[in-house]
N, C-alpha and C positions, 0 to 999 in steps of 0.2 A: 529066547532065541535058541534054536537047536545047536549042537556046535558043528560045525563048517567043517567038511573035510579037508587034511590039508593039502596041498596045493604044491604038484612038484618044484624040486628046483630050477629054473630053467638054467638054459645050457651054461649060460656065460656069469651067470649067477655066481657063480665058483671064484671068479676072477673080477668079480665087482671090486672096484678101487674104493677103499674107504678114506675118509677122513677124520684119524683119531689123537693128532698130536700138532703141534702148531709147524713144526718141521710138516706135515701133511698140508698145510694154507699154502704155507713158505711154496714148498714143491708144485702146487694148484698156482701162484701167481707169478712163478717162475715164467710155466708152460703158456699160460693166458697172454702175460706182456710180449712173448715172442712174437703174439699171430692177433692183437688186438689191440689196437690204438687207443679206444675208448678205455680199455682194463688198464692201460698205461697212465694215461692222465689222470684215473680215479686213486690209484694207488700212490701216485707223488702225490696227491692230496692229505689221504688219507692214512697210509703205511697200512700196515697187516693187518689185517682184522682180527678182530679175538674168535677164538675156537670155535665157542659155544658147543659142548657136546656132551652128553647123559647117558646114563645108562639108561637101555633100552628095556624100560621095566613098566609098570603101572605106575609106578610114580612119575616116573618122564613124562607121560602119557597126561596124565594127572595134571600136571604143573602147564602142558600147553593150553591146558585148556582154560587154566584158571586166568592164563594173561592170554587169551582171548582180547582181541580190540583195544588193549590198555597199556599204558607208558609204560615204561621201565620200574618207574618208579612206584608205580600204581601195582603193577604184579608181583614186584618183591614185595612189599608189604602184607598184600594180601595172601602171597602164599606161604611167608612167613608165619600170617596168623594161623592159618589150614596146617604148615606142618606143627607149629605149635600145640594141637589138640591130639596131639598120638602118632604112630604108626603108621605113615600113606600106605595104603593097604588098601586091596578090594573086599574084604574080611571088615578092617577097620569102618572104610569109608561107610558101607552100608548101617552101622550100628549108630553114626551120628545122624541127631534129628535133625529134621532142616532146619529148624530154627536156629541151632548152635552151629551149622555152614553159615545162615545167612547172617549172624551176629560177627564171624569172618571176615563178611564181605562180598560171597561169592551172592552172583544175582541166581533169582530162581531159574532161569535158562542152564546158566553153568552148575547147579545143585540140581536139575533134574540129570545134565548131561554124565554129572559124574558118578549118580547112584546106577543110571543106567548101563555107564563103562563098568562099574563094581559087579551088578550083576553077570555080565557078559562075561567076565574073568572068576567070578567066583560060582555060577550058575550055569553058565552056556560054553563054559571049557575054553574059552580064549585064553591062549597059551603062546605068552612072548616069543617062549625061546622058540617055538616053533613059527612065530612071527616074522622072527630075522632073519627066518629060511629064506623069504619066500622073495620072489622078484615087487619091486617099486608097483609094478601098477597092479599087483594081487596082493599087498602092504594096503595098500589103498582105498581098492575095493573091500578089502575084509572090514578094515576098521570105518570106514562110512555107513554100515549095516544098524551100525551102534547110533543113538537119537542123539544126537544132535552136535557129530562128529562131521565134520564136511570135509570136503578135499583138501582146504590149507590147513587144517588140524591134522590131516593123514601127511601128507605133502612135509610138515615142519617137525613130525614125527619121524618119517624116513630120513630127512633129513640132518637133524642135530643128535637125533637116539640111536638111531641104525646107524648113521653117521656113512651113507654113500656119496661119493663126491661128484656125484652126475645127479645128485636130486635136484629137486627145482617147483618152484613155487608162485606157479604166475597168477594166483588168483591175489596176491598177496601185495594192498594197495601202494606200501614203502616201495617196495619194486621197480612197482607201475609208476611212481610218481619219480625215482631216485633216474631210471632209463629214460625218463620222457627226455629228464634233465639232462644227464649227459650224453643223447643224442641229439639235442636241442629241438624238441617236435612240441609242436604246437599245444598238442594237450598230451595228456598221460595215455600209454597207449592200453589197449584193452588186452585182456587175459589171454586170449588168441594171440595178439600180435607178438606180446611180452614172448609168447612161447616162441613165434618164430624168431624176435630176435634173438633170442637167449641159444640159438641154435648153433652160434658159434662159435657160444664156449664149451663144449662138448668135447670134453668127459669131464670139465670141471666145474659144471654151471653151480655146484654147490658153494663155489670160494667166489664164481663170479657175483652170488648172491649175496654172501657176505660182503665184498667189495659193495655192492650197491646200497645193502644197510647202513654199514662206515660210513658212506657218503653221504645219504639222505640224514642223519644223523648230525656232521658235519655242517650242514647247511645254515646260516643264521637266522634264526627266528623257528625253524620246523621242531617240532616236539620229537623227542624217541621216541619211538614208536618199537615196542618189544615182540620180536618174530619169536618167543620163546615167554 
C-alpha cells in the first residue's frame, strides 16, 4: 500500500478534549450527570469507570486487535502470550512465522490482520505520531485501508490510544446491548440508532461509553466482553 498523504489538521482539532487521566472520567461524568438522567442511574450503579488508555503506538494498535470479539479474560491471556515472544513491534511482528502467532492463540484472521498492520507501518510509511494529528474520521478512514481493520478497531483505537473524549463506537455490540438496557427498548438498538442516541452526550460520548461498558459488565449473568 503506497503511503497516504497526510491529512491536514482540522480546525478544532487543536482543541480536541482528551481523555488521559481518571480526574479526565471524573470531569466527563461530572458534565454528563448534570444534563442526563440515564448517565445518572448508570453511574450509582456502577461508580467511575476505569480509564482504559494506551499509548498511541503499534502496539496499542496491536493489542486491539488481538481482543477482537473476546472476554477480558480471554484477551489478557492471549496477549500476554503475543507480548511474551519479543518486542510488539512492526519490525518484530513480521519476522514471526505464523505458526508460533497461532501457537499464541491468535486465529489466522487476527495473524493475517496483524502481519498486514506490520507491513503498512513498516513498508507503506504509517506513521503514528503523524496519526494523532489527524481528526477522528480521517484516524479512521486511514487505518480501515489496513485488511482486516474495520471501523470499531479504528473507533476503539481513537478512542482509548488517541484517547479523544468525544470518540464513540456504535458498531460496538456491549454498547448496543448496555443502551437497549438502560433505555429499556425492546431490543438492542442498531449502529445508527446507537449513534443518534449517543448524540447527547456530546463532547463526552467517550466516558458515556465507558459508563455503558461498567454496566453491561455489571449485569448478572452477561460475560465481559473486552472493548480493548
Amino acid at each position: 500500500m503506497p503511503k497516504q498523504p497526510s491529512q491536514p489538521m482540522s480546525r478544532n482539532l487543536s482543541r480536541a478534549r482528551l481523555i488521559e487521566s481518571d480526574d479526565d472520567v471524573r470531569a466527563g461524568i461530572r458534565a454528563l450527570r448534570r444534563k442526563c438522567e440515564a448517565v445518572r442511574r448508570m453511574h450509582d450503579v456502577v461508580g467511575d469507570p476505569p480509564l482504559r488508555r494506551y499509548t498511541a503506538d503499534f502496539e496499542a494498535l496491536a493489542r486491539i486487535v488481538v481482543g477482537q470479539q473476546l472476554s477480558i479474560a480471554s484477551a489478557g491471556a492471549i496477549w500476554g502470550r503475543v507480548a511474551a515472544l519479543g518486542p510488539v513491534t512492526a519490525q518484530a511482528m513480521l519476522k514471526h512465522k505464523p505458526e508460533r502467532l497461532a501457537a499464541a492463540g491468535l486465529s489466522g484472521g487476527k495473524i493475517r490482520t496483524l502481519q498486514a498492520l506490520s507491513s503498512a507501518v513498516a513498508q507503506d510509511g504509517l506513521d503514528f505520531a503523524e496519526l494523532v494529528q489527524l481528526g477522528d474520521e480521517a484516524v479512521r478512514e486511514r487505518l480501515v485501508q489496513i485488511h482486516g481493520i474495520g471501523p470499531w478497531t479504528a473507533d476503539i483505537f481513537v478512542m482509548f490510544a488517541i484517547g479523544r473524549a468525544d470518540a464513540w463506537a456504535s458498531g460496538d455490540l456491549a454498547l448496543q446491548v448496555a443502551a437497549g438496557r438502560v433505555f429499556g427498548l425492546e431490543a438492542k438498538p442498531t449502529a445508527a440508532e446507537l449513534t443518534e442516541i449517543a448524540e447527547r452526550w456530546r463532547p463526552w460520548r467517550g466516558v458515556a461509553a465507558r459508563l455503558l461498558w461498567a454496566h453491561y459488565a455489571y449485569k448478572p449473568g452477561a460475560e465481559k466482553v473486552s472493548p480493548v
